[in-house]
N, C-alpha and C positions, 0 to 999 in steps of 0.2 A: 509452305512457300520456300521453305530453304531446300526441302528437297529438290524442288522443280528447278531452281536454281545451280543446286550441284550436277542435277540430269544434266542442264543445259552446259553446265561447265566441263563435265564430261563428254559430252556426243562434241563439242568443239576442240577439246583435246586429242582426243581420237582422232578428229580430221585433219586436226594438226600433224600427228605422228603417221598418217597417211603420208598425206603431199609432202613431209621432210622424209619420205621413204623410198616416194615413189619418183618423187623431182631430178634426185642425180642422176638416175636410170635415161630419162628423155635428153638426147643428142650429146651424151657423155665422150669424151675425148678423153685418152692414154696418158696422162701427162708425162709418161718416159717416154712413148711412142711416138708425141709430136702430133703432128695432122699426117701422118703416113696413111694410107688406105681409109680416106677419109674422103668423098664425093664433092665434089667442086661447088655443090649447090647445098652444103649441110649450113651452111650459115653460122658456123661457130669458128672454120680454116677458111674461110675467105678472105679475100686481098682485102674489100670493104666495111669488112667490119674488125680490123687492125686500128688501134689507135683510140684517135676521138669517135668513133662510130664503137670501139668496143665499149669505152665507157658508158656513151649514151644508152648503148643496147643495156649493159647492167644497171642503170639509175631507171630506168623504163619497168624492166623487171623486177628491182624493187619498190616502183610506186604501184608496179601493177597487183603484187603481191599484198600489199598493205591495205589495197581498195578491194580485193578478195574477204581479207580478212572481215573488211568493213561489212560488205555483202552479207556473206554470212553469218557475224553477227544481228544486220539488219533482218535477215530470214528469221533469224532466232526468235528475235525481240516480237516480229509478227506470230510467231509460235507461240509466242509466252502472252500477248496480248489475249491470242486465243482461250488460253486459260483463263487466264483474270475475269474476262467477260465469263464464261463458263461458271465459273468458282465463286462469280457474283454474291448468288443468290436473292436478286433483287436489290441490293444495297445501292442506293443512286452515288453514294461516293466512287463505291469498288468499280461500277459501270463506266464512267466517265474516267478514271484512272484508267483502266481497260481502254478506253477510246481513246486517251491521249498517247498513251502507247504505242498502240496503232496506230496513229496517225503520224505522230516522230518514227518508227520505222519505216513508215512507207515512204515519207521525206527524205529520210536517213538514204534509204534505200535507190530513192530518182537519182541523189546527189550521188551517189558511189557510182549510178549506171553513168551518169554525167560526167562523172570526173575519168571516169577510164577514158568515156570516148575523146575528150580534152585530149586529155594525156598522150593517147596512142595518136592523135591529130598533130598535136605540134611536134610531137619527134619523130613522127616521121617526113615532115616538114623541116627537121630540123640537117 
C-alpha cells in the first residue's frame, strides 16, 4: 500500500514540475521590454486588464490553479480506489473501503467541476 501511495505521490509531482515548466512559457512578456511587440488582443498588455481586472485575472488563476490540483488529485483517488477494490480479495471490509473512496472522489471530483464553473461565472461577471 505504501508503494502505491509513493507511485501516486510521485506521477503528481511530476505533473507538478510539468505545468511549473511549462506555465511561464504560455503568453510570457519581456519584463525589460515592456508590452513592445506585443498584439493588442494578448490579454496580458491590454488597457482592460490594467488595475482591478489585473488582480481579478490573477486571483482567478489562482483559484483556478488550486481546483486543478483538486481534480487531479480527485482522478487519483478514483485510480487508487481502483486498486483497493482489485487488491480486495474478497474481504467485505477492504470492498466497501474501496467503494467509499470512490464515491468521495467522484464527489470530490463534481464539486471541483462545480466550483471552477462558479468561479470562472462570477468573475467574469465581475
Amino acid at each position: 500500500m505504501r508503494k502505491i501511495y509513493l507511485g501516486l505521490i510521485s506521477i503528481f509531482a511530476v505533473g507538478i514540475m510539468a505545468t511549473a515548466i511549462a506555465a511561464p512559457t504560455v503568453g510570457a512578456v519581456d519584463l525589460l521590454k515592456g508590452c513592445s511587440g506585443v498584439s493588442d488582443n494578448s490579454g496580458v498588455c491590454s488597457e482592460k486588464n490594467k488595475g482591478q481586472k489585473g488582480v481579478t485575472n490573477t486571483v482567478k488563476n489562482g483559484i483556478n490553479a488550486a481546483i486543478y490540483v483538486l481534480a487531479i488529485i480527485c482522478v487519483l483517488m478514483v485510480i487508487l480506489a481502483g486498486f483497493l477494490y482489485t487488491a480486495s480479495t474478497g474481504d467485505s471490509g477492504r470492498i466497501q473501503t474501496a467503494k467509499n473512496t470512490l464515491m468521495y472522489a467522484i464527489i470530490g471530483l463534481v464539486v471541483a467541476i462545480l466550483s471552477f464553473a462558479i468561479v470562472n461565472f462570477v468573475i467574469k461577471k465581475i
